[in-house]
Phi, psi and omega in degrees: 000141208252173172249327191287084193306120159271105188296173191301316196273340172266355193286150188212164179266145156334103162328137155209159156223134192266153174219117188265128172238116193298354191313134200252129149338151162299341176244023149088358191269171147292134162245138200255096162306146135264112174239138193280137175244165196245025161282162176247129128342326141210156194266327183281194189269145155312121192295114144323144162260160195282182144328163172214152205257156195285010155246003163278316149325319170241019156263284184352312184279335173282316162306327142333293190294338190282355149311143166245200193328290218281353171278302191307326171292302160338302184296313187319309195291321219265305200280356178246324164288051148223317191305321195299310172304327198237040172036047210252144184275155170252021168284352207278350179216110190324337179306121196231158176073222186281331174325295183313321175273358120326317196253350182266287184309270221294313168304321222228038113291338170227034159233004185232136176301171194285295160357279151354297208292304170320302186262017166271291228244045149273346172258335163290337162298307168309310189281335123005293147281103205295111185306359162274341195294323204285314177325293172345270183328307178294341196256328177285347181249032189324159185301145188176169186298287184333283177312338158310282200289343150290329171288312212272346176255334170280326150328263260290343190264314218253345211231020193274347173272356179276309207249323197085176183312138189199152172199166186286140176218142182294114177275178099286163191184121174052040156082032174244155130333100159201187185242117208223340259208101166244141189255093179255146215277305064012026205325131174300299186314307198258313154300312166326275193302321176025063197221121152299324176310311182280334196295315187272312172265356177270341199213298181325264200319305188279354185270324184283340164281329146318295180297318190294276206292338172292311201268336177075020169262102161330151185207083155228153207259150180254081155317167173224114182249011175281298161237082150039063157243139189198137183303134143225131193228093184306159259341006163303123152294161213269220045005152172288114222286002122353295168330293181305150184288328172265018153326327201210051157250151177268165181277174137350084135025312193225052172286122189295323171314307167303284219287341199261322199211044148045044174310130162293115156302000000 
């Protein structure tokens, strides 16, 4: 762990190189490494965000304030394990609650490639989450109707400070009915950022990769970038991300993220 206090304008993110090893744990999971490189992944200063006008300020802020106790720890723990990860002082951003984790995602979308982006924040999820629970979990829950539909209501409970407002909806899987489905109304994440890029390489992609090889649950999420609402549908397999369709959606027009920290699409 380095020492060395980083100012706003200096801050860079740490060369690293990720090494994903397929080797299975004693406790059956993939273990996912960060090892500090002493090349930097990228050499330059971190990007400033721009003014934000004083009524984008307070809807931020309000929205903010509408978190409670137990959300705010949650958002905090998620934005310091990723800042931690990708080796950022967390002084570098004036930004507190979710904002700060929004504005932590936007630096480090737009000093790292999308590839990069994937396998930062497959490791801040390992580091997040404790590998015995996630072990646990996988082993007491095979994929089955019940487990489906047990992931899709435990979102829907556990993860509405991440995600927004969300509810279970009836799916088919393997030509049967059941309620698998979860339907966020709204992505929180993806209006804040209001970036297809980070929306798709900060969350989409790594997150169903994750939920697949920790939980052994197949996952896949659908946005909607017309009104940012978007389908997670436990047991679907994803597409190849090559595959996917939003692979080869354009951004936003007015994505604030491009313009403020140049994010690699």
């Amino acid at each position: 762990m380095m020492n060395t206090k980083l100012s706003l304008s200096q801050t860079k993110i740490i060369g690293f190189t990720i090494r994903l090893n397929d080797t299975r744990t004693r406790y059956g999971r993939s273990s996912i490494s960060a090892t500090l490189s002493s090349k930097p992944a990228y050499s330059g200063e971190l990007k400033v965000v721009k003014e934000t006008s004083g009524t984008e300020l307070l809807k931020k802020k309000n929205a903010s304030n509408e978190d409670n106790f137990l959300s705010k720890i949650a958002i905090n723990y998620l934005s310091k394990t990723l800042q931690d990860t990708a080796g950022m002082s967390s002084s570098s951003s004036k930004s507190t609650g979710y904002d700060s984790l929004v504005d932590t995602a936007t630096r480090v979308a737009g000093n790292l490639d999308i590839k990069q982006q994937h396998e930062l924040v497959l490791v801040a999820l390992d580091r997040a989450f404790p590998a015995v629970i996630l072990s646990l979990i996988k082993m007491l829950l095979p994929p089955s109707k019940l487990s489906r539909e047990m992931f899709a209501l435990f979102t829907t409970v556990f993860f509405a400070w991440l995600v927004g407002p969300s509810e279970v909806r009836e799916t088919e899987v393997n030509g049967k009915k059941e309620k698998s489905m979860v339907f966020i109304k709204k992505c929180r994440f993806l209006e804040q950022t209001n970036c297809v890029g980070m929306c798709t390489h900060l969350c989409k992609i790594p997150s169903q990769i994750f939920i697949k090889n920790s939980l052994g649950m197949p996952i896949y999420m659908m946005p909607d970038f017309d009104d940012l609402s978007c389908k997670m549908m436990f047991g679907q397999e994803p597409p190849e991300i090559k595959d996917d369709p939003v692979m080869k959606q354009p951004c936003f027009q007015f994505c604030k993220s491009n313009r403020s920290y140049g994010v690699k699409h």
